[in-house]
C-alpha positions as CSV (number, residue, x, y, z in Angstrom):
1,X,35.5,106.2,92.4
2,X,36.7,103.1,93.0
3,X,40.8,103.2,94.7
4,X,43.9,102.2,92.9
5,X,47.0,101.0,93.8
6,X,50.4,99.6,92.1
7,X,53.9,100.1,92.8
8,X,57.2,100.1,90.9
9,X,60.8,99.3,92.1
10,X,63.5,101.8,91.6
11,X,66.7,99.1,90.4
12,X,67.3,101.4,87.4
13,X,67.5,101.6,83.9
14,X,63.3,101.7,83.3
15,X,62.8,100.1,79.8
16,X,60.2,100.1,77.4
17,X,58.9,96.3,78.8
18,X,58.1,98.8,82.1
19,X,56.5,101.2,80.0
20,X,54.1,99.4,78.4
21,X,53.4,96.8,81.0
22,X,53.0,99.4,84.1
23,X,53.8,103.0,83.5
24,X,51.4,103.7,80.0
25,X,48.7,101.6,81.9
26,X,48.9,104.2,85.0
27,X,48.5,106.6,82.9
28,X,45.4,105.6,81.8
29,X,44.0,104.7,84.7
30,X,44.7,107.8,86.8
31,X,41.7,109.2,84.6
32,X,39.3,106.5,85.9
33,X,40.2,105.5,89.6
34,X,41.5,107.6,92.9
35,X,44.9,106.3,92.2
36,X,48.0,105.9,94.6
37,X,51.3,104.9,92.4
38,X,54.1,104.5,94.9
39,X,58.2,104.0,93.9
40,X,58.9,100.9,96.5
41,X,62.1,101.1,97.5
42,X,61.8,99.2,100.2
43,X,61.2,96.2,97.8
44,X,64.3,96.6,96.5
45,X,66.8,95.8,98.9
46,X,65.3,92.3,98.8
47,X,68.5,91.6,97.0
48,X,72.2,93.1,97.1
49,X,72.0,96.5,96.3
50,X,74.0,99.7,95.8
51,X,73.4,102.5,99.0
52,X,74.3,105.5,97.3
53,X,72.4,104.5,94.1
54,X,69.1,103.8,95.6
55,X,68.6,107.6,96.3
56,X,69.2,108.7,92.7
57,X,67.3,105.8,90.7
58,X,64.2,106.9,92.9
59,X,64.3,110.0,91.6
60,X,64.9,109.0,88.0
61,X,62.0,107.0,88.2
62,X,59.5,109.7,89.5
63,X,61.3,111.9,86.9
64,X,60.1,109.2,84.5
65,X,56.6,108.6,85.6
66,X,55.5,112.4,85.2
67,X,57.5,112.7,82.2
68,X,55.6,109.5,81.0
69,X,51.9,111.1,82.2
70,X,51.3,110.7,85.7
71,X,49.9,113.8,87.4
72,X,50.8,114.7,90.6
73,X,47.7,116.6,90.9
74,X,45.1,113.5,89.9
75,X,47.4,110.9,91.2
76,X,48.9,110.6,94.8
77,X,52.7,109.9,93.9
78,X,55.0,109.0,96.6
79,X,58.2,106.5,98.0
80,X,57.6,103.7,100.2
81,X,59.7,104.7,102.7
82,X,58.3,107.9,103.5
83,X,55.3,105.8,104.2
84,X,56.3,103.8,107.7
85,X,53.1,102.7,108.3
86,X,53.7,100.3,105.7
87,X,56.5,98.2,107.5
88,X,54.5,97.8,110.7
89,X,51.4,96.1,108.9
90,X,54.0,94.1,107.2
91,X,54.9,92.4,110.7
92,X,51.6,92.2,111.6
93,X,50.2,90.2,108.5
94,X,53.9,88.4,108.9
95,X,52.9,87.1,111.6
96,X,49.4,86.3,110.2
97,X,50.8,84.2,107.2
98,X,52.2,80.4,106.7
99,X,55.9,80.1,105.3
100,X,54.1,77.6,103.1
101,X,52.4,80.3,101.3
102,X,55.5,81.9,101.1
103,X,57.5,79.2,99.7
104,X,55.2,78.3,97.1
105,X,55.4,81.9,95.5
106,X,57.2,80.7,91.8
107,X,59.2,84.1,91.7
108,X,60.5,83.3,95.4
109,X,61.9,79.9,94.0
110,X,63.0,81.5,91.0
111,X,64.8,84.6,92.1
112,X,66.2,82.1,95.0
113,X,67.5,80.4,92.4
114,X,69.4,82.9,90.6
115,X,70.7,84.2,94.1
116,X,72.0,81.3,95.9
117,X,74.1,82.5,99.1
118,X,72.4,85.6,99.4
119,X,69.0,84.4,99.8
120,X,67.4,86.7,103.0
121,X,64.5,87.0,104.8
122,X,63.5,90.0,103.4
123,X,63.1,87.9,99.5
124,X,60.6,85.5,100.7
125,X,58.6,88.2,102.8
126,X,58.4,90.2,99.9
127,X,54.3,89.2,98.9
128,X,53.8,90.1,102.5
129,X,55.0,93.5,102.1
130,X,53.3,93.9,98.9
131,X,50.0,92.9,100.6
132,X,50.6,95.4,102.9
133,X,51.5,97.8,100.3
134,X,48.0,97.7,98.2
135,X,45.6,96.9,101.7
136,X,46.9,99.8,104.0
137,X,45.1,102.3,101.2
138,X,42.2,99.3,101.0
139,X,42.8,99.3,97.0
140,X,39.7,97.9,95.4
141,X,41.8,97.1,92.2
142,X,45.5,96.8,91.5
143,X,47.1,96.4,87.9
144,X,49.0,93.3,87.7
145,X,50.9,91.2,84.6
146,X,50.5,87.7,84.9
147,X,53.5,87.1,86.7
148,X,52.4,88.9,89.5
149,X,48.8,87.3,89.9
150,X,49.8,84.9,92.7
151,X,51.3,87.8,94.9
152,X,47.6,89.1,94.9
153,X,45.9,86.2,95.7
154,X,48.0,85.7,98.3
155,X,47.1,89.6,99.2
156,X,43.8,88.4,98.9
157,X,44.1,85.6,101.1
158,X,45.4,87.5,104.1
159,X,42.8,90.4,103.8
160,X,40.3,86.5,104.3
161,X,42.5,85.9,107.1
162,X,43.0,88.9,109.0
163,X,39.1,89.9,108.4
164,X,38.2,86.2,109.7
165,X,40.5,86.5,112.9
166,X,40.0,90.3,113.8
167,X,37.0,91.7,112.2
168,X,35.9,93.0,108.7
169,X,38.8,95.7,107.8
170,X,40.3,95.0,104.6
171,X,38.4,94.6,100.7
172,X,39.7,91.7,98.5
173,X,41.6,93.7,95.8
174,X,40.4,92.8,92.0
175,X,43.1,92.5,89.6
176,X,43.0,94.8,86.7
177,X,45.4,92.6,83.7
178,X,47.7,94.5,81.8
179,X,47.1,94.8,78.4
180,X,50.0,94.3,76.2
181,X,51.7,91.3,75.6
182,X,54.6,90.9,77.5
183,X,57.6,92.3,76.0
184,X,60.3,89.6,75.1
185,X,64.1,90.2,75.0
186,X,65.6,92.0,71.5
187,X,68.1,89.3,71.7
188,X,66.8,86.1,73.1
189,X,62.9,86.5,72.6
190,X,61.9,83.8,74.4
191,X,63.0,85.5,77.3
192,X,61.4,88.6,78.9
193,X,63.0,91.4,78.9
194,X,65.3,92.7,81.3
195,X,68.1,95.3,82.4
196,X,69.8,92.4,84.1
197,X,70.5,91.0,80.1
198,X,72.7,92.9,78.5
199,X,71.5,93.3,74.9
200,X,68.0,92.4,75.5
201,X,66.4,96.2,76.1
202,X,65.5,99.7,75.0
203,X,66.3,101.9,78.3
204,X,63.8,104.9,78.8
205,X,66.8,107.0,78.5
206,X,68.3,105.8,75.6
207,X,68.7,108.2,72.5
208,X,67.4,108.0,69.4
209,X,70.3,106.3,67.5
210,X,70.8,103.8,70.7
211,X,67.1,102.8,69.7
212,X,67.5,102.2,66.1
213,X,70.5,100.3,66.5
214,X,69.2,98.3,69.4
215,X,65.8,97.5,66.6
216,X,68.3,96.8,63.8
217,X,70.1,94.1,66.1
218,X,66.9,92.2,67.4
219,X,66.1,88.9,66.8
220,X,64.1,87.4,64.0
221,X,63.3,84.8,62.7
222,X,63.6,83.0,59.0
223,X,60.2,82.2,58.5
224,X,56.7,80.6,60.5
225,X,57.6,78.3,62.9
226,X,54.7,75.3,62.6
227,X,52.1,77.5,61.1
228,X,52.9,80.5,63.7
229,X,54.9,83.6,63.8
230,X,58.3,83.1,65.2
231,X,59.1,84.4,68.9
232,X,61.8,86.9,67.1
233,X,59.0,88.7,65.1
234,X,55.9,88.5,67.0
235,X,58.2,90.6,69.6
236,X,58.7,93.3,67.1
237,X,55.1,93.5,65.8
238,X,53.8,93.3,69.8
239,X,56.3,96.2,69.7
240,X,55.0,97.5,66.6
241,X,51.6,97.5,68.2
242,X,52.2,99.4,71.2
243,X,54.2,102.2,69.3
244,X,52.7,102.7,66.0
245,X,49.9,103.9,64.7
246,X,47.0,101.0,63.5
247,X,47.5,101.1,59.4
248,X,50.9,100.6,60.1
249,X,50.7,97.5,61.6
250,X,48.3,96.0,59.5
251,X,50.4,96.6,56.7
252,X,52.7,94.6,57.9
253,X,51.0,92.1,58.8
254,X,49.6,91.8,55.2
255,X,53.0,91.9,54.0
256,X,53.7,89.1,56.8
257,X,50.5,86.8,55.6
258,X,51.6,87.5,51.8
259,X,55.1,86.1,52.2
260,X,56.8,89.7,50.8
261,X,58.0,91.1,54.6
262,X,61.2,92.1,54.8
263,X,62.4,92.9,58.5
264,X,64.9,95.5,57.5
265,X,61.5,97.8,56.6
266,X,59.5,96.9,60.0
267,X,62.9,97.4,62.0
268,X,63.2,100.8,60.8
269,X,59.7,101.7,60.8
270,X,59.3,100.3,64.8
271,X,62.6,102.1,65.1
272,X,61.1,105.6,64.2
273,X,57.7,104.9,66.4
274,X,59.9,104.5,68.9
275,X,61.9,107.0,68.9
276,X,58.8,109.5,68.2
277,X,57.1,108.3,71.4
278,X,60.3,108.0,73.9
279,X,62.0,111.3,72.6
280,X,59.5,114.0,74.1
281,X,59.7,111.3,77.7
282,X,63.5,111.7,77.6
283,X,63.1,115.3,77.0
284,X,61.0,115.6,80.1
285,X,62.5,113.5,82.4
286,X,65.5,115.7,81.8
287,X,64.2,118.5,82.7
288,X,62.4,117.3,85.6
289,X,65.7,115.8,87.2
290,X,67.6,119.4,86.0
291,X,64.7,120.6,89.5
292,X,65.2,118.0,92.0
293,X,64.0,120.4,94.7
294,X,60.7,120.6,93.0
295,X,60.8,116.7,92.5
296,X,61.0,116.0,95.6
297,X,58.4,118.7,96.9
298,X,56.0,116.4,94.6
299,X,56.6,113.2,96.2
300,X,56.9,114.7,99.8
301,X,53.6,116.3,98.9
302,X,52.4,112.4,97.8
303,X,53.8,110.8,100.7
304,X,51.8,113.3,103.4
305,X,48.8,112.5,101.4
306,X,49.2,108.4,101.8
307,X,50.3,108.7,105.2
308,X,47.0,110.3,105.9
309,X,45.1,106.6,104.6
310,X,47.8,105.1,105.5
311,X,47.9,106.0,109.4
312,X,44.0,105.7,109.5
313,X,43.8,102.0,108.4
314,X,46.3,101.3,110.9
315,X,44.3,102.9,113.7
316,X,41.7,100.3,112.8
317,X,43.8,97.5,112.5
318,X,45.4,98.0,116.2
319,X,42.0,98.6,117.7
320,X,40.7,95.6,115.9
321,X,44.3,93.2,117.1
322,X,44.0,94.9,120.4
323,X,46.5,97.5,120.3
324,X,45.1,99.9,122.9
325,X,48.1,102.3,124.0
326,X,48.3,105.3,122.4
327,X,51.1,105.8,119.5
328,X,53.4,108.8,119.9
């Protein structure tokens, strides 16, 4: 089987955009690949941060995951940072990689952006450390959305470089493309959505009549905009897609084509199918954060079994840079 890997950052309040464009895809996949599905803290502190909430939103997120579908037992789940191997490669293909490339990454210059004043090192290193992340474990294939496409090239282009300068070590990792449509804000669709806008998200977590209310509010729209669907309701029938079942949809869409929608119907029927699918998750995650001795047994378990991979790719890669003294 071909290897795996894709990480997740634990900044709280997981949404359903999360869901569907990471979490339900790792769930499929674990069935098809040796997969390695790691929480990456260490991503993020790239930006201010709370201390003494970092600990708890990385165990609400593996609470999530395996309430969501990943296995422990077909799918090595673990935290970054119990991983260290991963911070020395970092330095090592740091010191391997242009700040050009760097600079050119659009979510740098965004998120720099949005942060001016507190713009560290750490933000524009961040591809580096994601290279590092997917090629210690030698991933073959890594699920991306578009946005993240570049960061893997560039991964791609320093597995070229380091293989050109030191010897072939590292595989060119393929990019496996998400599959739903990425999932707009409820009250600005033509923004994505995000916990950092207020308004614009269902949270994991969220109860049932949170959900509904939050559908009830979102955006549409009062008719085709040039011959296509407005950004308001395509949203809610991407939503609709994901959530409910096929005949569902297609009635609406009919009802959409004939002119005789009315969005108070498909905001109470994506309302249910939401609820239905996020209610038994909530459930879970509950429950697994009610035994957060036997959540973290899981992840240590994960971590012990990346740091295996993890320390023998780096064995390779100091022989191959000429690292010869022992480690301790």
């Amino acid at each position: 089987m071909q290897r795996v890997f894709s990480g997740i950052q634990p900044t709280g309040n997981i949404h359903i955009g999360n869901y569907l464009g990471a979490i339900k895809n790792w769930v499929e996949l674990q069935h098809k690949y040796e997969s390695l599905f790691c929480i990456v803290d260490y991503h993020a502190i790239t930006v201010e941060y709370e201390p003494e909430l970092l600990h708890k939103r990385v165990l609400e997120l593996a609470a999530t995951l395996i309430a969501s579908g990943i296995d422990p037992e077909k799918s090595v789940l673990f935290v970054q940072s119990s991983v260290p191997e991963h911070t020395e490669l970092t330095w090592l293909f740091t010191c391997i990689t242009s700040i050009g490339a760097l600079e050119r990454m659009t979510q740098f210059k965004e998120k720099a952006e949005r942060h001016k004043g507190a713009v560290f090192a750490g933000l524009m290193n961040y591809p580096v450390l994601m290279a590092s992340d997917i090629l210690i474990y030698k991933a073959e294939v890594v699920p991306v959305g578009e946005d993240q496409i570049q960061h893997l090239e560039l991964t791609r282009e320093i597995a070229r470089r380091f293989n050109s300068m030191f010897g072939e070590v590292f595989p060119e990792p393929q990019p496996i493309l998400t599959k739903t449509a990425r999932i707009m804000a409820l009250n600005d669709p033509t923004s994505k959505m995000s916990k950092s806008i207020e308004g614009s998200y269902i949270a994991m977590d969220d109860d049932d009549d949170t959900i509904r209310k939050k559908i009830r509010r979102a955006v549409t729209d009062v008719g085709p905009q040039g011959g296509e669907m407005g950004p308001g309701v395509k949203n809610l029938f991407t939503l609709l897609e994901a959530f409910a079942e096929p005949a569902l949809v297609e009635r609406f869409r009919a009802d959409y084509a004939n002119q005789t929608l009315r969005y108070a119907d498909l905001k109470y029927e994506l309302g249910e199918a939401i609820v239905r699918a996020l209610a038994p998750i909530r459930e879970r995650t509950f429950d697994l954060l009610a035994k957060q001795a036997e959540l973290m047994e899981i992840l240590d378990a994960g971590a012990k079994q990346a740091r295996k991979l993890a320390q023998a790719t780096m064995e390779e890669v100091r022989e191959a840079m000429g690292f010869k003294m022992p480690v301790a």
